[in-house]
N, C-alpha and C positions, 0 to 999 in steps of 0.2 A: 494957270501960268501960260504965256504964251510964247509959242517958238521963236527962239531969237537964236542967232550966228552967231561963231564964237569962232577965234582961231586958235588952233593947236600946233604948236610949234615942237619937234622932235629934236632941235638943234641944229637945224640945215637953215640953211636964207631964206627957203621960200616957204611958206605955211600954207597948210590946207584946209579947207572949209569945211565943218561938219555943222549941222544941224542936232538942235540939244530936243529933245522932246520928253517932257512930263506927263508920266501916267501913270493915272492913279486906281488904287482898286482895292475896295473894302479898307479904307483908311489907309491903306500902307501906299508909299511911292519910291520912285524910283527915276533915275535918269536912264536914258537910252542914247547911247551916241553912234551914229549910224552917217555913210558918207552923205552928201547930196545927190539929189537926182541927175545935179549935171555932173559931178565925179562919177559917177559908178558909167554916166554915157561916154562921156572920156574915155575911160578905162576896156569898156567895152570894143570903140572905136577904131584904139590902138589894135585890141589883140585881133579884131576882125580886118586891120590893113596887114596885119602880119600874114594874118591867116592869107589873105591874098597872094601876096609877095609868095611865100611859098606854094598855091597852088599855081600860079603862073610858072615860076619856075620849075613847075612839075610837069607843067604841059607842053613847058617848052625842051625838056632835058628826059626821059623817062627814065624814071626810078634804077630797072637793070644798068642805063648808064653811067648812074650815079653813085650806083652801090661798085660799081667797077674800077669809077675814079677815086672813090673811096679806098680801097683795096689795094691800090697804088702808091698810097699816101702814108708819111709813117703814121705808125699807129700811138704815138703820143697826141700828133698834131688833130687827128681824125677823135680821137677821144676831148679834149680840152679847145677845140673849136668848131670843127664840122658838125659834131655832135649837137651845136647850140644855137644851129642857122634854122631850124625849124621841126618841125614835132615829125613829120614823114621822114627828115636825118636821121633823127634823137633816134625813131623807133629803127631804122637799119644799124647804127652804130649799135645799140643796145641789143638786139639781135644775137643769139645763139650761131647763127646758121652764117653771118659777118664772120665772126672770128674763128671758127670750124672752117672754113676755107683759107682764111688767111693763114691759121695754122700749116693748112696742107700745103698752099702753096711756099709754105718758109721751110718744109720740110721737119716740122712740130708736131710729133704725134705721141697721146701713151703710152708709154711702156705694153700697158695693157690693153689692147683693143674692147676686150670684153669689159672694163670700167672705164666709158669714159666719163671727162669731172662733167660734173655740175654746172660750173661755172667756168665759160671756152675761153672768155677774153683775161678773167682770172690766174687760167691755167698757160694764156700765151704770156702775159708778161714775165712772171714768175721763171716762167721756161725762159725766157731770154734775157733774164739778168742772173742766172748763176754766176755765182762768185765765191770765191773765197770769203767764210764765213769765218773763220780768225781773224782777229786784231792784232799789226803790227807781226807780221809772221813770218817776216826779214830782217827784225833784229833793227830794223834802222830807226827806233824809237828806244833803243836802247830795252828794259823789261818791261813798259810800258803795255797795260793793258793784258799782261800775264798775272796769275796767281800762284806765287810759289811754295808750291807745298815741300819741297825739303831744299836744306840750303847749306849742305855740306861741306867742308873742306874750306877754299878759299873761295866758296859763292859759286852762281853763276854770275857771268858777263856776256856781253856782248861786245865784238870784236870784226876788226877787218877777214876776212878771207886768207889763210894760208894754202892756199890751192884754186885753181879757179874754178869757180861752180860749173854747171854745163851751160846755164842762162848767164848769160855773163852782164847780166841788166843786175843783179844780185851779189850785192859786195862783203855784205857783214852777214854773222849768222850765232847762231849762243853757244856759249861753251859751259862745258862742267866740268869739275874739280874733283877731288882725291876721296871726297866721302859721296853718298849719293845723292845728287842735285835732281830734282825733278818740277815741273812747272804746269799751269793748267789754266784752259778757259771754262766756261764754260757760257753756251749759245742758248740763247734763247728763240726758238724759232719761231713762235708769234714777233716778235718785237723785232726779228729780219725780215717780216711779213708774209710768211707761210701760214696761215692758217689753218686752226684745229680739222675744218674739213677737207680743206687741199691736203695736208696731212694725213688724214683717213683715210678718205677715199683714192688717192691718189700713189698715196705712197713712195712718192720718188726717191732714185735711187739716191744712197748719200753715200760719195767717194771721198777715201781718207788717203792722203798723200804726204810726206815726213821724208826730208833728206837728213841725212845724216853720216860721218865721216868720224875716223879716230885720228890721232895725231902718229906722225911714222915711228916716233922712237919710244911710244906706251903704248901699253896694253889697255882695254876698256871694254865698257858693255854701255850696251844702247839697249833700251826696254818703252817699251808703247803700250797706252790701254784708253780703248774710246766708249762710252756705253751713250744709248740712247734712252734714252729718261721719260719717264713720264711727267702727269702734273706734278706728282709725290715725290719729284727727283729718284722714283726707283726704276733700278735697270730693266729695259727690256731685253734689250740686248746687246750683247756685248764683244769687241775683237780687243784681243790682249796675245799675241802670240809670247812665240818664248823670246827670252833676252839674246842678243845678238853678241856674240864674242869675240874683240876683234885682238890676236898676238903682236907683241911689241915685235918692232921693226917690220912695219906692213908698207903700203904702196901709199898709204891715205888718201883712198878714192871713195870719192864719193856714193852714196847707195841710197837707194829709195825702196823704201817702204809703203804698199799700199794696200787698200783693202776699201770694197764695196759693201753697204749693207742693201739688200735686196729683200721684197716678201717680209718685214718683221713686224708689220699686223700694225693693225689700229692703236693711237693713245700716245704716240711719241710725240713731247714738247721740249724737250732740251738734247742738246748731245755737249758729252762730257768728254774733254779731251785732255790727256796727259804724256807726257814724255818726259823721257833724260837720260841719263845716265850716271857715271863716274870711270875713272882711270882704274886698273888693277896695280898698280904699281905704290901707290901712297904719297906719289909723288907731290910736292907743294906746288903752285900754281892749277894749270888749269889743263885737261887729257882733251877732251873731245868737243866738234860743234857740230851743230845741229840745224837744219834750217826748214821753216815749217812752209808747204805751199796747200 
């Protein structure tokens, strides 16, 4: 059979040329499709203008200069474009020894000096989007995005502010009622993008922070319990202090509640968080609010 042209169209306008080639061997055959000799010179051509482009600009600019200007630059824009002007970029962006400075200079360091990660550009981002890892944890979604596990009395709700918070950007907050109302997330910390070995090895600290306030003319309790989980959802550890007791006719001021886990070892992928309360009084409607930061 003799070599003939064919065009293979992928769905784009333009088609490209391959050469079909028959070869046979002990009765059995086969097609081969393989680019042309002038495509694969093409191809070749481009990436050898490329390659220029960036060593010129290499000879014209040196590397330490570059990796300086880089360093200056945020680092979204330095990853998702600087990164893709040529391979002598690619390899300073990708670079360990890039993001271990830029750490230092943003004043980004381990906990532990003695472990640092694995992964430096990993461990700066991560470090620089801490956030509130609750959902809706100002009541201004209404329960949206909580799970409630008791729902006593006349429920919870959420409600305007009968006091003003100390952030005063923070207007609503959840209240509980006459039996005990309690409610719950629960995080998954891959899927916030922490990962199993940032996790590990790393171990950052995780801070729990819970306002919460009685109303002036009831009595209440305020009680809290957070465990950090593994794959099996079982505790590794866990802060639960005692319930908080607040006597009718108080000040109704606001209080914070807070607590660090520190050092709790390898295998944490969830942290489980709960709170609530109820009023001592039996009263109908609703004792106390609560506002999660």
């Amino acid at each position: 059979m003799e070599d003939e042209m064919v065009d293979l169209n992928s769905g784009s306008n333009s088609s490209k040329k391959w050469k079909v080639v028959d070869t046979r061997k002990r009765k059995k055959s086969w097609v081969q499709i393989s680019e042309t000799d002038s495509e694969k010179g093409n191809h070749q051509a481009k990436r050898r203008k490329e390659e220029y482009k960036c060593s010129s600009l290499q000879a014209d600019v040196p590397l330490a200069v570059v990796e300086e200007i880089l360093l200056n630059l945020p680092a979204h824009q330095v990853v998702r474009v600087c990164r893709l002007v040529c391979h002598e970029w690619k390899e300073l962006v990708d670079s360990a020894a890039h993001w271990r400075v830029r750490c230092r200079r943003e004043g980004i360091q381990p906990r532990d000096a003695s472990r640092p990660p694995d992964d430096w550009r990993l461990f700066y981002f991560l470090t620089k989007k801490r956030r509130n890892l609750l959902k809706n944890p100002r009541a201004e979604d209404k329960l949206q995005g909580w799970k409630i596990v008791e729902n006593g009395g006349d429920r919870w709700v959420a409600e305007e502010n009968r006091k003003p918070f100390p952030d005063e950007t923070v207007t609503k907050c959840f209240v509980t009622s006459y039996w005990l109302c309690l409610k719950q997330q629960l995080i998954n910390l891959k899927k916030e993008g922490y990962s199993d070995a940032f996790m590990d090895q790393l171990q950052p600290h995780i801070k729990i922070t819970d306002w919460y306030a009685p109303r002036f003319d009831c009595g209440c309790h305020y009680e809290i319990g957070v465990e950090l989980l593994d794959q099996r959802k079982k505790p590794i550890c866990t802060f639960q202090p005692e319930k908080v007791f607040f006597e009718q006719w108080n000040d109704e001021l606001w209080c914070q509640m807070t607590h660090v886990f520190k050092n709790y070892g390898p295998g944490v992928r969830f942290i489980r968080f709960t709170h609530g309360g109820k009023d001592t009084q039996f009263w109908a409607g609703w004792s106390r609010r609560a506002k999660v930061t």
